[in-house]
C-alpha positions in Angstrom: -23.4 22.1 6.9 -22.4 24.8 8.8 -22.5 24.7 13.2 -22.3 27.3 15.4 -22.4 27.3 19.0 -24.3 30.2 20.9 -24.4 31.1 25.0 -27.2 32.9 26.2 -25.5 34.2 29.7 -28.4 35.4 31.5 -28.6 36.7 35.1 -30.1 33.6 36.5 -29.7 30.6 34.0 -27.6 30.5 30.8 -28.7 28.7 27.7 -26.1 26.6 25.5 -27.3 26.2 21.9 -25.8 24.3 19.1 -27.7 24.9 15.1 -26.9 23.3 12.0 -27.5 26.3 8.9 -29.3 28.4 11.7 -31.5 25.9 13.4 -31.0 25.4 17.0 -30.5 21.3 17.0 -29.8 21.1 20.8 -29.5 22.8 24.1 -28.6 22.9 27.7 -29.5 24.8 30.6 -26.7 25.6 32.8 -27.6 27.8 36.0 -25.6 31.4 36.7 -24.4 30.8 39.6 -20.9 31.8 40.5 -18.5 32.6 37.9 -16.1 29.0 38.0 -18.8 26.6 38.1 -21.1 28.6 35.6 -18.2 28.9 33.0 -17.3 25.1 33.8 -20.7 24.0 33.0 -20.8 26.1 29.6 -17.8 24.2 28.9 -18.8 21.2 29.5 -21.7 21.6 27.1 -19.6 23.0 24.4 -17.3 20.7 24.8 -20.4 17.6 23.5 -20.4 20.1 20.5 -17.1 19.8 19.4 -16.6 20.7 15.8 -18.3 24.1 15.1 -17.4 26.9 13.1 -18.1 29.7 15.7 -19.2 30.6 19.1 -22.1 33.8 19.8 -22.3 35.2 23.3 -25.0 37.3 24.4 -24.7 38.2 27.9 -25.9 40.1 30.6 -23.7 43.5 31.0 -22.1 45.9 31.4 -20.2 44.3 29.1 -16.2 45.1 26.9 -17.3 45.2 23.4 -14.0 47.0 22.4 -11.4 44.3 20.5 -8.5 46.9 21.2 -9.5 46.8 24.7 -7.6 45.1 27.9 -11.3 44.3 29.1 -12.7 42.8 25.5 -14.9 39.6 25.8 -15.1 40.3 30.2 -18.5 41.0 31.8 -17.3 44.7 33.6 -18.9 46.8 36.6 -22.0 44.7 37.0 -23.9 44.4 40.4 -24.2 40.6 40.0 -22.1 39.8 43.0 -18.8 37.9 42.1 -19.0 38.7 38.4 -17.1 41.8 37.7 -14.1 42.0 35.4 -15.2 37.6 34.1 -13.2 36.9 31.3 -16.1 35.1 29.2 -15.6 35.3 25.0 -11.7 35.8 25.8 -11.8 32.1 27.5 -14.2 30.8 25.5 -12.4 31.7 22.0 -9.0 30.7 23.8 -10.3 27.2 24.6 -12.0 26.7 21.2 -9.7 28.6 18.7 -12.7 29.3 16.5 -14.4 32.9 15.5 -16.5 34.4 18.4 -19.0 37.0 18.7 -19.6 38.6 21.7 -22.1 41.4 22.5 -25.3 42.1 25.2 -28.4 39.6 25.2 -31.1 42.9 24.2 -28.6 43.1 21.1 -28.6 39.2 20.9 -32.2 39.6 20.9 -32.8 42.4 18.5 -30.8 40.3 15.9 -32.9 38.1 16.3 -36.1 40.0 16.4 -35.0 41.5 12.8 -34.3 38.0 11.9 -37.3 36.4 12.3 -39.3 38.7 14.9 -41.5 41.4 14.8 -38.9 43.4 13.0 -38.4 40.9 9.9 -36.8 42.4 7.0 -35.6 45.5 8.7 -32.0 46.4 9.1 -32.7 49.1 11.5 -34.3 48.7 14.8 -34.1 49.2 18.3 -35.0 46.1 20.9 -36.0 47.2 24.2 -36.3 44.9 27.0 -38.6 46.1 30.6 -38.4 43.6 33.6 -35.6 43.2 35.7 -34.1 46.0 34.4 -34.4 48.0 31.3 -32.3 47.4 28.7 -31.8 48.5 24.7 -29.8 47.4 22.0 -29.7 49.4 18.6 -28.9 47.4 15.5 -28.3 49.4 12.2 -27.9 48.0 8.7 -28.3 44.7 10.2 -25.1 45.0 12.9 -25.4 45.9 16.5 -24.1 49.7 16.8 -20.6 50.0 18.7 -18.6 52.9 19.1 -17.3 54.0 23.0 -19.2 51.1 24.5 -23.3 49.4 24.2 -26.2 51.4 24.8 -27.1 52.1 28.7 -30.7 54.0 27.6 -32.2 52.3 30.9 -30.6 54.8 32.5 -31.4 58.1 30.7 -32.8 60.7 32.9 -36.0 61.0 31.9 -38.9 64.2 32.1 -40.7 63.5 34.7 -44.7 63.2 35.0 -46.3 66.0 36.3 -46.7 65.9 40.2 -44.6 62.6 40.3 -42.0 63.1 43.0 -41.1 59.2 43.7 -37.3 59.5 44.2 -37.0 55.7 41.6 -35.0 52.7 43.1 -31.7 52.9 40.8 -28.8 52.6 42.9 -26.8 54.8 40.7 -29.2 57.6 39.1 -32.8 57.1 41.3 -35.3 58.2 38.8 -34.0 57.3 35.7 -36.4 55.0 33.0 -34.8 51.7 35.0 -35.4 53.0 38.4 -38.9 54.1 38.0 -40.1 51.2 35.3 -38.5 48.0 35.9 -40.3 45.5 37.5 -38.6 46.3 40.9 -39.1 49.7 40.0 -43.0 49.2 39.9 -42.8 46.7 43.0 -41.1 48.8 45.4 -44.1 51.5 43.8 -46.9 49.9 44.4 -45.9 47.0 47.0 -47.3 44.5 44.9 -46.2 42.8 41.1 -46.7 44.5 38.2 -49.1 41.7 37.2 -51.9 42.8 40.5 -51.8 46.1 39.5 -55.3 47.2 38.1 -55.4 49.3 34.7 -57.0 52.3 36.2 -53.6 52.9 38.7 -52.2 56.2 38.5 -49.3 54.0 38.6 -49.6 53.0 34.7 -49.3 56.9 33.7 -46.3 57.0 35.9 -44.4 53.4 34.5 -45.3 54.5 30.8 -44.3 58.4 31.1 -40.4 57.5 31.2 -41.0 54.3 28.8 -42.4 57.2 26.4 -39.4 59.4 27.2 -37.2 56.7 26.1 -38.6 56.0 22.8 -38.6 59.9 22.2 -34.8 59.5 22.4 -34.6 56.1 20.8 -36.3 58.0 17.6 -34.0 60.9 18.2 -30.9 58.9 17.5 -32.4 58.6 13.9 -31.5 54.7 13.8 -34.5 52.6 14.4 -37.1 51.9 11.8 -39.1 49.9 14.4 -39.1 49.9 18.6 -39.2 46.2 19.2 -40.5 45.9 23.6 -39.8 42.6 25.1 -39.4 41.6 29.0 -42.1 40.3 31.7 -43.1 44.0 32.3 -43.8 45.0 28.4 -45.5 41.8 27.5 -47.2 40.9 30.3 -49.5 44.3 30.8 -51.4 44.4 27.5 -52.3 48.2 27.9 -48.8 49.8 28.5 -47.7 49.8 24.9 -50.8 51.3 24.3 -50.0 54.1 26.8 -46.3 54.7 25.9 -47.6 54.9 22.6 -49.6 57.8 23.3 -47.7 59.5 25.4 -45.1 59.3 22.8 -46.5 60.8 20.1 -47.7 63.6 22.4 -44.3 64.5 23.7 -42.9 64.3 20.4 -45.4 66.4 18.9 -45.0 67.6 15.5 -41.1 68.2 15.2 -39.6 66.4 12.3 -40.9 64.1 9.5 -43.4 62.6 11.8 -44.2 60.4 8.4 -41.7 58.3 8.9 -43.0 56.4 11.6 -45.9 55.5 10.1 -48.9 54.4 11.8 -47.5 54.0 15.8 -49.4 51.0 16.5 -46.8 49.1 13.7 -44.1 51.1 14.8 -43.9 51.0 18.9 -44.1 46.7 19.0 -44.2 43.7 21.1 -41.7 41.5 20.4 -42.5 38.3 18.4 -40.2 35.2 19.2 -40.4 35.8 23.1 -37.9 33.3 24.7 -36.6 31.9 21.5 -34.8 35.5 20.8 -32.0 35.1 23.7 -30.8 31.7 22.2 -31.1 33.0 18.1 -29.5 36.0 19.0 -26.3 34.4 20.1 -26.3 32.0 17.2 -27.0 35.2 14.8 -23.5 36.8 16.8 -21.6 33.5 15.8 -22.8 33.8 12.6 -21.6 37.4 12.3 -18.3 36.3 14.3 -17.1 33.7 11.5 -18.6 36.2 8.6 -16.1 39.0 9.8 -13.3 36.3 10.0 
């Protein structure tokens, strides 16, 4: 019997997961609070646990993702107040002394999306996540793709709708697909939740234009074989997929092998699992973690 550990380090709570041969057995909820009592908790969780193989992380970012880096395994330059430059898979191996995997939780989720998600059997895919923020993680041939850094595609600079001159709510780019589609986003919009917005708002062009935008580059990487959406935004509105879809396919128009993507309502999907990805994608990142040694 093989156990893994897994931390799902969300914004506001963090789940700790233990699974025998890939089934989540137990879990604990530990709140994000501040960076010494959050980290304590997860500890003290782990530490009930004590005998597994490997440890999965999947965290909120910006995130190090390079081993050869100084700021490996540490949460980076996020906004979360009193979390930037957190040592978190570094301390975490450190105390353990077992394999850990560390990456974002949209590429946590996408994992788990291909494992057993609306992506199942594909290698290739792309999980994108609307609420708080927008966020994407690209997995090819089954692994999450690395290189400089993780995919910031929230933050693309999108073309804009015609006549559409709201300046967005990013504090660092304004109108890119985060500051004009994130739940905030919408808010600060509309002055209301995305979830009392009618279907007939001009507002729903506006939210779906840059979503559309963003899955024109997601396809223009070449890399995903499916566009997986998940987050309160993408799952709670049942007609923006519908939208994005077809303002996608009119801004992509006919340039390349438009074959294929098949038929876009299989291609451009809700996600499946909803909150059981977080948790399965950090035990999928152990898994991978004691794999690579």
């Amino acid at each position: 019997m093989t156990r893994i550990a897994g931390v799902e380090l969300g914004g506001t709570k963090c789940l700790c997961v233990l699974a025998e041969d890939g089934v989540i057995v137990d879990q604990v909820r530990v709140d994000t609070t501040d960076p010494v009592t959050t980290m304590a908790g997860i500890e003290a969780a782990l530490d009930g646990w004590r005998g597994f193989a490997a440890i999965g992380i999947a965290s909120f970012g910006p995130i190090g993702i390079d081993r050869a880096a100084a700021n490996y395994g540490h949460i980076t330059a996020t906004t979360k107040p009193g979390w930037a430059n957190t040592d978190v898979a570094g301390r975490l191996q450190r105390r353990y002394g077992v394999p850990t995997g560390f990456h974002t939780d949209v590429v946590g989720a996408g994992l788990a999306e291909a494992k057993a998600g609306a992506a199942q059997g594909l290698a290739d895919l792309a999980y994108v996540t609307i609420g708080t923020g927008v966020g994407i993680g690209l997995i090819a041939g089954g692994q999450p793709v690395v290189g400089l850094t993780h995919q910031e595609l929230g933050h693309i600079r999108p073309v804009r709708l015609a006549g559409d001159d709201w300046p967005g709510m990013c504090s660092f780019h304004g109108d890119c697909v985060e500051g004009l589609a994130s739940g905030p986003a919408i808010k600060a919009r509309a002055g209301v939740s995305a979830d009392q917005i009618p279907q007939e708002s001009l507002i729903w062009r506006q939210v779906a234009h840059p979503i559309a935008q963003l899955c024109q580059t997601l396809v223009l990487t070449g890399v995903p074989r499916r566009i997986v959406f998940g987050g309160g935004v993408s799952l709670g509105v049942s007609w923006l997929l519908p939208m994005v879809r077809a303002m996608f396919d009119e801004s992509l128009g006919s340039y390349g092998d438009r074959s294929l993507l098949g038929d876009l309502d299989s291609y451009i999907v809700p996600a499946g699992l909803g909150g059981e990805a977080g948790p399965m994608g950090a035990i999928l990142l152990g898994e991978q973690a004691l794999a690579a040694g």
